[in-house]
Each structure stands twice: as C-alpha cells, then as structure tokens.
C-alpha positions in Angstrom: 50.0 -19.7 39.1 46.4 -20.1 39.1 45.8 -16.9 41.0 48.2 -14.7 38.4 46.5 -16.3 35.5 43.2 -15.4 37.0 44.5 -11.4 37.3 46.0 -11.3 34.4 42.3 -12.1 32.5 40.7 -10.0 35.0 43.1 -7.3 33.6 42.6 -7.6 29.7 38.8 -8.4 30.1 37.1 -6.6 32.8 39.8 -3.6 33.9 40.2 -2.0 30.2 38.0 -0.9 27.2 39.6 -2.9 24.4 39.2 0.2 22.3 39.0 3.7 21.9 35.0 4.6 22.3 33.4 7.3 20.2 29.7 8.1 21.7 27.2 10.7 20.0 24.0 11.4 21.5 21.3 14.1 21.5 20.3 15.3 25.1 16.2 16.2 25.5 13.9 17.3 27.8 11.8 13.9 28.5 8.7 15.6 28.7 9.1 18.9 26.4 11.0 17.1 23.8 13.2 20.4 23.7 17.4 20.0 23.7 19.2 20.3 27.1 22.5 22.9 26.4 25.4 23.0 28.9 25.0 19.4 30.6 28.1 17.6 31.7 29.2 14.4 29.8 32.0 12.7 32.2 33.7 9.3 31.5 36.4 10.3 34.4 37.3 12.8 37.3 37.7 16.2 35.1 37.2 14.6 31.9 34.6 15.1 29.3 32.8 17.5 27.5 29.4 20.0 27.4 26.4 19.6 25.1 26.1 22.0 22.9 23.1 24.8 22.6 21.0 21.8 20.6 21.9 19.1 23.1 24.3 17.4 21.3 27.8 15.7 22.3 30.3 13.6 20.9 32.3 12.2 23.4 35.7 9.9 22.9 36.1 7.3 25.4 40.4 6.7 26.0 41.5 3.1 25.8 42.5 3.1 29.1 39.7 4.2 30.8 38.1 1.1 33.4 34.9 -0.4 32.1 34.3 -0.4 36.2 33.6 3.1 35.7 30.6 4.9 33.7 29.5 7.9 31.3 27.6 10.3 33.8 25.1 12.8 32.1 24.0 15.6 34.7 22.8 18.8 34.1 20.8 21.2 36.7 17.6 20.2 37.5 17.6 16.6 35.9 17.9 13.5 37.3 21.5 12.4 36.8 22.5 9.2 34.6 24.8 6.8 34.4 26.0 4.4 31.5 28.6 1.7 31.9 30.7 1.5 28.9 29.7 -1.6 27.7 26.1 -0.8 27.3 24.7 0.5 24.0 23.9 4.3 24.8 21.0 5.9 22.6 21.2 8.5 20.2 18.8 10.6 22.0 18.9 10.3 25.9 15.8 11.7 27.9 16.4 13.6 31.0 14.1 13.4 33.5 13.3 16.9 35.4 14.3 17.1 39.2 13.0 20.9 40.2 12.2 21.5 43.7 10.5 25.1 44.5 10.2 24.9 48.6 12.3 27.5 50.5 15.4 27.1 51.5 15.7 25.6 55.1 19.0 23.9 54.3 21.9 24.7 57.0 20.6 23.7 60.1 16.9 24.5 59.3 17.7 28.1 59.8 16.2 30.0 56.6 18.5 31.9 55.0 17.8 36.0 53.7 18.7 35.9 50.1 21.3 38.7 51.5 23.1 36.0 53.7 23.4 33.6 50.5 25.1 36.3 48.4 27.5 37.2 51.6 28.6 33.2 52.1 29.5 33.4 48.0 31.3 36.3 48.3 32.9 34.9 51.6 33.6 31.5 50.0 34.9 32.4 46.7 38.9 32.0 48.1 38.3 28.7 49.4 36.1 27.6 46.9 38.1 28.6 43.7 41.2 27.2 42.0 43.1 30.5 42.6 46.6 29.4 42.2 48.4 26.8 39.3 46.5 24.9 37.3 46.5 23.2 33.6 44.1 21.8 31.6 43.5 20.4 27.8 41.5 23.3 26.5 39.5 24.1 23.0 38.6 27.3 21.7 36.2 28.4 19.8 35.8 31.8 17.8 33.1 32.2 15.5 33.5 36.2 14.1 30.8 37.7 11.4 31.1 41.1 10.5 28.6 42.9 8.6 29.1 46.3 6.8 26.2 48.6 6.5 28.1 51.2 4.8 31.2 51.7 3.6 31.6 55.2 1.4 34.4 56.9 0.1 32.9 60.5 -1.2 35.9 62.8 -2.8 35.8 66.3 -2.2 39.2 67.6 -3.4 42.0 65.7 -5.1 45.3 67.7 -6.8 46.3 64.1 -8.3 44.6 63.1 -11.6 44.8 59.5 -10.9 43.5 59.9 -7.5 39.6 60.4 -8.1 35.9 59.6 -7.3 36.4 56.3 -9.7 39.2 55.0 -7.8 37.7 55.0 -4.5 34.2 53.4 -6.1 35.9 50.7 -7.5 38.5 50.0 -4.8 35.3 50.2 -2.6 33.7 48.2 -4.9 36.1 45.2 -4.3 34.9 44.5 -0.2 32.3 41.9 0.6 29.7 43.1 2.9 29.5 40.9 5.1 32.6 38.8 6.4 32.9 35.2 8.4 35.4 33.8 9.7 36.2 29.8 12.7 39.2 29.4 14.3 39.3 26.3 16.5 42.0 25.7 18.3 43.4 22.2 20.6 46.0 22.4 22.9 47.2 22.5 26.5 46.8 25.6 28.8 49.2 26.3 31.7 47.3 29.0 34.7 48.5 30.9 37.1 45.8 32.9 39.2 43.3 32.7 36.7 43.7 35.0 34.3 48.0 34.9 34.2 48.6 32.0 31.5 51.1 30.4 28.8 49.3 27.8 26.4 50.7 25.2 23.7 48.5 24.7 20.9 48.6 21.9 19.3 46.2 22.0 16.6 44.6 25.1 14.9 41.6 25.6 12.3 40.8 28.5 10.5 37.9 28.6 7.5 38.4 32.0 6.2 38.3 33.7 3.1 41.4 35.1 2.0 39.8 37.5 -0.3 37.4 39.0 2.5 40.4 39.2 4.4 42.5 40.5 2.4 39.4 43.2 1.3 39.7 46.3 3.2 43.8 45.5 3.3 43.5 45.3 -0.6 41.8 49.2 -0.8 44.7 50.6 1.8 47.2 48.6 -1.0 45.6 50.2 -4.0 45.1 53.7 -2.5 48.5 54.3 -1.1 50.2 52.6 -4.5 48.3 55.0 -6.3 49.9 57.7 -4.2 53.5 56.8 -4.5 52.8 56.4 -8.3 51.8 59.6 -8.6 54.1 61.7 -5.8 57.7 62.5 -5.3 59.9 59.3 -3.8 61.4 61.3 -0.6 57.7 62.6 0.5 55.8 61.6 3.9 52.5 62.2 4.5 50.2 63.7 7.0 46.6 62.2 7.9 44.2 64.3 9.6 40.8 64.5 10.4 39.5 67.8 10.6 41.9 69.7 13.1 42.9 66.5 14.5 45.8 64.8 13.4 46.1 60.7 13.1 49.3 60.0 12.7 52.9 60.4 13.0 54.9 61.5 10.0 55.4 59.0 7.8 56.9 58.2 4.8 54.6 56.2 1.7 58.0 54.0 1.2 58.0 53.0 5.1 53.9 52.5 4.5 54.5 50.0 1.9 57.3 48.6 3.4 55.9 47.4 6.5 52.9 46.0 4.6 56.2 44.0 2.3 57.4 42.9 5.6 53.9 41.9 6.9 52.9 39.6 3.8 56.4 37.8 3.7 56.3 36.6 7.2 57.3 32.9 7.8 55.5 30.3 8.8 56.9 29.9 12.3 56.0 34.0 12.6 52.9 33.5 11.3 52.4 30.5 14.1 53.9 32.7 17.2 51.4 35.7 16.0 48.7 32.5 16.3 49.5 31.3 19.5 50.0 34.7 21.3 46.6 36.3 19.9 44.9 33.1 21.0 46.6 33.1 24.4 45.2 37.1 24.6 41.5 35.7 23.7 41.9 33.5 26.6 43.3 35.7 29.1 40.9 38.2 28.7 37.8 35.6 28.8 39.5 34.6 32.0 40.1 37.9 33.6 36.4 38.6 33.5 35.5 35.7 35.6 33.1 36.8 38.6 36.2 35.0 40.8 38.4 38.4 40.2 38.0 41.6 42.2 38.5 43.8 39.0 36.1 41.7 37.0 34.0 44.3 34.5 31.2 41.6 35.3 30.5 43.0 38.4 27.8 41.8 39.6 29.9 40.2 42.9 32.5 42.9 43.8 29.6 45.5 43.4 26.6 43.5 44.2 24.5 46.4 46.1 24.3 47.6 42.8 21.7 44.9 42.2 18.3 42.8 43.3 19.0 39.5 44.0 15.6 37.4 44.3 15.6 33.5 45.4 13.4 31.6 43.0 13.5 27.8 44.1 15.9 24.9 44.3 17.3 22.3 41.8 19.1 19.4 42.1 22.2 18.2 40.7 24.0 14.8 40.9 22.0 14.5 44.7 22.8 17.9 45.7 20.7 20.7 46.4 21.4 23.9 44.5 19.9 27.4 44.9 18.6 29.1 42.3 18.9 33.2 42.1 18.1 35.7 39.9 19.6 39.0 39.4 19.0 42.4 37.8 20.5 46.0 38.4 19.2 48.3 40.6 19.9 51.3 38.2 22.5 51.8 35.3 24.4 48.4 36.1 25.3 46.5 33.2 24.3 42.9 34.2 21.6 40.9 34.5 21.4 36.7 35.3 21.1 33.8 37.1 23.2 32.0 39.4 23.2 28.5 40.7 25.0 28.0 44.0 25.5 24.5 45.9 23.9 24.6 49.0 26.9 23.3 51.0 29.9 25.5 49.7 28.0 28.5 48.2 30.1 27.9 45.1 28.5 29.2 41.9 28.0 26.0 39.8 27.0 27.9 36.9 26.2 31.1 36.0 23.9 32.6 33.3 24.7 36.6 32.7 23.3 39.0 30.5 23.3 42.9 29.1 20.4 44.6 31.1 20.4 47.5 28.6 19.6 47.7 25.0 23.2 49.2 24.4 25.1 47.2 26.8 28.5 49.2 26.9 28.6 53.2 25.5 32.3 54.0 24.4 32.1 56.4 22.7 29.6 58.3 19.9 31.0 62.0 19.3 31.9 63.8 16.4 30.7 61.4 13.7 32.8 58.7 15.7 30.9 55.9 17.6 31.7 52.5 19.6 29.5 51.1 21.1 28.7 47.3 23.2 25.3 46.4 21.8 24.9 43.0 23.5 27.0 40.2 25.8 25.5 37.0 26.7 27.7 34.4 28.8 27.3 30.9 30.2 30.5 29.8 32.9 29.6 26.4 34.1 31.9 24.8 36.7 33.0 21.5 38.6 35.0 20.2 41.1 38.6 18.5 41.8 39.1 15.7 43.8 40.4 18.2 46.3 36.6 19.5 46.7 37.8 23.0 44.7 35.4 24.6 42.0 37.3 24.6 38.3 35.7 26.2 35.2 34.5 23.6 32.8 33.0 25.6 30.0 32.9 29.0 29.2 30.6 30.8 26.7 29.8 34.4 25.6 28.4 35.9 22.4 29.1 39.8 21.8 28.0 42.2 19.5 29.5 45.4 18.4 28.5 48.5 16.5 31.7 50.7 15.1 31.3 53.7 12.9 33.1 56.6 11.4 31.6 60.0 9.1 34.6 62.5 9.3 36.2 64.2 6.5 39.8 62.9 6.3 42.9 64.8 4.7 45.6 62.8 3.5 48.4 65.6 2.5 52.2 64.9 0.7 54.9 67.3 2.5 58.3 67.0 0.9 61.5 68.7 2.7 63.5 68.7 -0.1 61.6 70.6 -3.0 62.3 74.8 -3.4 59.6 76.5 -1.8 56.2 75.4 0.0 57.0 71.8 1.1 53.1 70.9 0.5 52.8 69.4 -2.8 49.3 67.5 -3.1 46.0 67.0 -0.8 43.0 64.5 -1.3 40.2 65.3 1.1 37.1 62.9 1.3 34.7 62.4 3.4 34.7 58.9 4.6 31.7 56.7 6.4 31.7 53.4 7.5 29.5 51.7 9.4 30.5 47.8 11.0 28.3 45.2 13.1 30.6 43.0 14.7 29.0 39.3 16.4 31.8 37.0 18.1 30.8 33.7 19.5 33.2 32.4 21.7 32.8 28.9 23.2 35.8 27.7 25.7 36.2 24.1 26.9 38.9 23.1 29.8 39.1 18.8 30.8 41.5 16.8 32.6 42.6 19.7 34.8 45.0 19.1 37.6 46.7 21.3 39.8 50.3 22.8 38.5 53.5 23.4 40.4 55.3 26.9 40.1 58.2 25.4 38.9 56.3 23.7 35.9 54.5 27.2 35.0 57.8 29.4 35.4 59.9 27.1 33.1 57.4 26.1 30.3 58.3 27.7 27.1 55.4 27.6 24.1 56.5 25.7 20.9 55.4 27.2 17.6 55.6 24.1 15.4 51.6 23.2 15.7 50.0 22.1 12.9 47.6 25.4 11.2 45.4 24.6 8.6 43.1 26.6 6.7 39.4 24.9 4.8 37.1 26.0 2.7 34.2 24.8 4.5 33.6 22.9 8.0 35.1 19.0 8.1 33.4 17.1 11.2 36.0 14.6 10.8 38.4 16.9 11.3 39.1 16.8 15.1 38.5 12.9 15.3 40.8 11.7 18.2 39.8 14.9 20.6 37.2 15.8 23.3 35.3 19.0 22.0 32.2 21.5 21.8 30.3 19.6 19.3 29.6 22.1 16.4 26.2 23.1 15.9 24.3 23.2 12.9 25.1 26.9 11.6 28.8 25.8 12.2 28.5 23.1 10.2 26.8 24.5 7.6 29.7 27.2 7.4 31.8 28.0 3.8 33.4 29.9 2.2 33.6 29.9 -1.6 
C-alpha cells in the first residue's frame, strides 16, 4: 500500500506538468547581440516550433508533457541548450557560438573532395528522406502584397454613348494601388511521397480588404453592366487583342451569370474552394523540395551545373555539420548554402537563392511580360526516432513583375438582327503594370509516419472554422504551436 501511494504522488508531482505552459523568449547572438532566425525550440520528439526572422518564439508546453524532459534550443553553430520545465526561462536567451573552420577529416580520417560530399548527398537522399506516408500538424502562412504601378484604360473608339473615356477613369479610379492581404491556416496534413497530399484544416485566418478585393472584380462588374445596358439581350461578344483572339464566344448574360453564381456561393463552397487552394499552396511548396528528381530547384539533380566550395564546419546538438556554398556555373538559376551532417550526408538545412537579377524570364513580347524577379527559401529539417530526415520549416519569399500594353477590342455580334451581325465595338488601349511579393512561411510538428490505409480513406471535412479581421489579433491562435508573427505582421490592417 505504501509502495502504490508512493507512485501514485510520484505520478501527479514529478511525471506531469500540472498545466498547460506558454513560454516566449527572444533568441540572440551572445556576443553580437543580433537575433538568431530558424533555431529549433523542442519540448518533445517532433514537437515544437522555429524562431522567427527576429529570434522570437512562443512555444505552448501540453499538459501532459513529463517535467523529466526539457525545452531544447539548437540552432547551427550554437551551443545547444536545455531548460527543464520547471525552471523560469528568460525572455531573451543568449546563444553561445560553436563554429569550427578545420577541414574535414571526419570518416575515417580520409579527407573528403567537396565532389565526394555532394555524391554521398545525392547517394543518401532515399535512405535519408521520409519518402513514403507521413502526417504532421502543419501551419501556413501566406503574406501577399501587390502593388500597381499602372493601371490605364485609354479609349480609342467607342459606338456606345455610355461607354466612354469617363467611365473607364472613374471605374479605374475605384482600385487601390497597392493591395495586402494574411491567411493563416491550422490543421492536419496527411503525405504521401512528398509532394502527393490531402489536409484538414482546422482553423483559417484571413485579414483582407474586401473592397481591395473586390476592386479590379468591381471595374469588370461596371464595364460589362454597362454593356448589357446598352446592347441587344441575345448578343455575345468577342475579345481580341490585335489579330489575336481571347476568348470563346460568349454571351454578356452567361458573363454576368457566372459572376451571380460566384458571389452567392455557400459557406461550405466557400470552405471546400479554401481548403483545396490551400492544399495546392502546399503541394507545390512541397514538390520543389531538393528531395524530388523533377525539382525546378535544381541545384541536386543538375549539380554540374554549379561550384560547390567547402567553407568550414559547425556544430549542432554535438554533431558535426559541413558547411557548403553554392553558385551556378553559367545561366543556372540558384545560388545557397547547404548544411549536411557529417554522418548521413543529409541536408539539415538549406539556404537558396535567385543568382540573377531576374530570376525566372517567362515571357516579355508584344507589350506582354512575366517575369520571376526574386525567390529566397529557407527548408530546415530534423529527424524521427527512426533516424529519417523530416522537414520542419519551410520558408520562401517571391517576387513577381506582370504587365500588359495591347490594344484590346471588345466587339457585340448578334445572330439574330437583319443584316451585318456586328452591332458595336469599343477599342482601348489597356496597360497595367503589377509587382507581386508572397511570403510564405510553413511549419510541420508532431510528425509520425502514416499507413496507406489511413491516407487512401481519409476524406477532408469542410466545416473549419474561417474568420476574417480587420487587423492582426496575437491572441488569436492561443492553444497552438506556431511561426511567431513578426513585427510587420503584427503591425498589419486593413481599414
């Protein structure tokens, strides 16, 4: 009796955190004083989060969790540290640097060719990477600005009164120039060979204006209800551009009725179109991984299209890391670093970059352009317990220019008139110019490995909760693990 009262206070007093923990702390360089982005926070196996780019972290610490076990700060080339949960943990925690810059006589003090690094990643990347089922909680991030430099509307010929150089200035008029807009979203995320995935979200946040998003929709509303005010019911129309033709033939009742359609959706609809564009945002972060063979970040699958240079070792939680620098040898896109464990040759992280000052050329011909202008990523990973690598954190800022100067022709045909079936034309010439920056931040914990069976018969639910602020509420995901928001994000509304 003794014995069982003994295990049952060992159990209520020294096996469990009475409470749920929340921790928030600043991580600096000890001796620069400058913040230390990307560093793991753990409080379990595959459980935590990442500091964000001004070393901060807000961590939530689950009842159940042992007070046996510790937070463990780490981040490449620092000293590792470890809090037990019933200390009182700083505000601002100083990391300690732990650089080492010999060469590297690691595997059986044979020095190793920077070539013969890259081949063992390469060779290593099956073994090394979580290539089948897996599942994870996930948050996503999506911070989208737009900016319009120009957006002009100049008429050249209109046989409708009511269509004229007034109307398109003050429709025009109506369009903020420059447009923001977070989504965060919670949930759970289901993975199948990387880039194959289902997701349930559970929570979704959206600050967004619904006048600047309803903007350049509002000017197609105006301009094609001024058309069917002013033209036969049974006529379609015809969009062309120059000698080249845009669309299919089309109807201005089957226009406005899809737009109807679009603006009465319910709110389940409005959920599914959620959940599958923010399982598409995922997939295609995912697909670019350096772990796929038809990743556009290529810098792997086509590495003699680069220089790879060894620069010095690190270490991280008492492993020794190499650390490698990249750049292209000619018109490759990338440049980076990569930090590869010593033992495995598994990329821990891996910092990649546009090499060029227009990082992708689409296209820019005939007054049309698209164009990459920059791509910045960070992919830090861990392991399992089954010694595999798992990504932890993904992040990657893009920018985008988009532009358009063409003369346009918007021209009402009508079949069932006497005579020519032409019956009006408005020609303009139109240019619009767009910068486009997306910030995408991605953050996977408490992965485990999935069954087949679990990913082939999970169905996605659309009854998660959506909702929509005016202006960025730290409180808002109290209760989960996530990127903490930085100050710009913070500082984000929208009137």
């Amino acid at each position: 009796m003794v014995k069982k009262v003994q295990l049952t206070l060992l159990y209520f007093f020294v096996v469990f955190v009475a409470q749920a923990q929340q921790i928030s702390s600043q991580l600096v360089d000890s001796e620069t004083k400058e913040p230390i982005p990307f560093a793991s926070i753990l409080y379990a196996e595959n459980a935590g989060v990442m500091s964000n780019e001004e070393g901060n972290f807000d961590v939530l610490i689950p009842e159940t969790v042992s007070t046996l076990d510790s937070l463990t700060i780490s981040s490449l080339g620092y000293k590792t540290i470890k809090y037990a949960f019933q200390d009182s943990i700083p505000k601002q925690i100083l990391l300690q640097q732990d650089v080492y810059e010999i060469d590297p006589v690691i595997i059986s003090n044979k020095k190793l060719s920077i070539d013969e690094i890259i081949s063992n990643v390469k060779h290593n990347l099956d073994s090394n990477y979580v290539i089948d089922y897996s599942q994870s909680n996930f948050f996503l991030r999506e911070n989208y600005t737009q900016k319009i430099r120009k957006f002009d509307f100049d008429l050249e010929k209109s046989s409708i009164e009511n269509i004229n150089q007034r109307l398109f200035d003050t429709i025009t008029e109506k369009l903020p120039k420059n447009f923001t807009a977070l989504v965060e979203s919670y949930g759970k995320l289901y993975v199948k060979e990387h880039s194959k995935l289902k997701l349930q979200l559970k929570k979704n946040l959206i600050i967004q204006s619904k006048h600047e998003q309803a903007s350049i929709q509002q000017i197609q509303d105006d301009f094609f209800s001024t058309l069917r005010k002013n033209t036969k019911p049974n006529s379609y129309l015809i969009i062309k551009s120059g000698i080249i033709r845009l669309d299919k033939t089309e109807s201005i009742d089957s226009i406005l009725g899809e737009e109807a359609k679009r603006k009465t959706k319910s709110s389940q609809q409005k959920n599914k179109g959620i959940q599958q564009y923010r399982t598409t945002q995922i997939t295609n972060l995912l697909k670019n991984l350096f772990t796929q063979e038809d990743s556009s970040v290529d810098f792997l699958n086509k590495s003699n299209r680069y220089n790879f240079t060894y620069t010095g070792l690190l270490e991280l939680d008492d492993d020794l890391v190499y650390r490698v620098e990249f750049s292209p040898k000619g018109s490759a896109k990338y440049k980076g670093k990569l930090y590869i464990s010593t033992e495995d040759f598994g990329i821990l992280r891996a910092d990649v970059g546009s090499a060029h000052k227009i990082f992708d050329k689409h296209f820019n011909m005939f007054g049309v352009k698209a164009n990459d202008l920059g791509y910045e990523s960070t992919l830090v990973f861990s392991k399992n317990t089954d010694g595999k690598y798992m990504l932890t954190y993904l992040k990657i800022e893009e920018s985008q220019e988009a532009g358009i100067d063409r003369p346009i022709k918007i021209i009402e045909k009508n079949k069932f008139v006497k005579g020519r079936r032409k019956q009006n034309q408005v020609s303009f010439q139109m240019n619009i110019q767009i910068r486009n920056y997306t910030i995408r931040e991605l953050l996977l914990s408490n992965q485990g490995i999935l069954t087949k069976t679990m990913y082939d018969s999970f169905t996605p639910k659309t009854n998660f909760q959506v909702d929509r602020l005016n202006s960025y509420d730290v409180n808002y995901w109290k209760g989960q693990n996530i990127i903490t928001p930085d100050s710009a994000i913070q500082s984000i509304k929208i009137e």
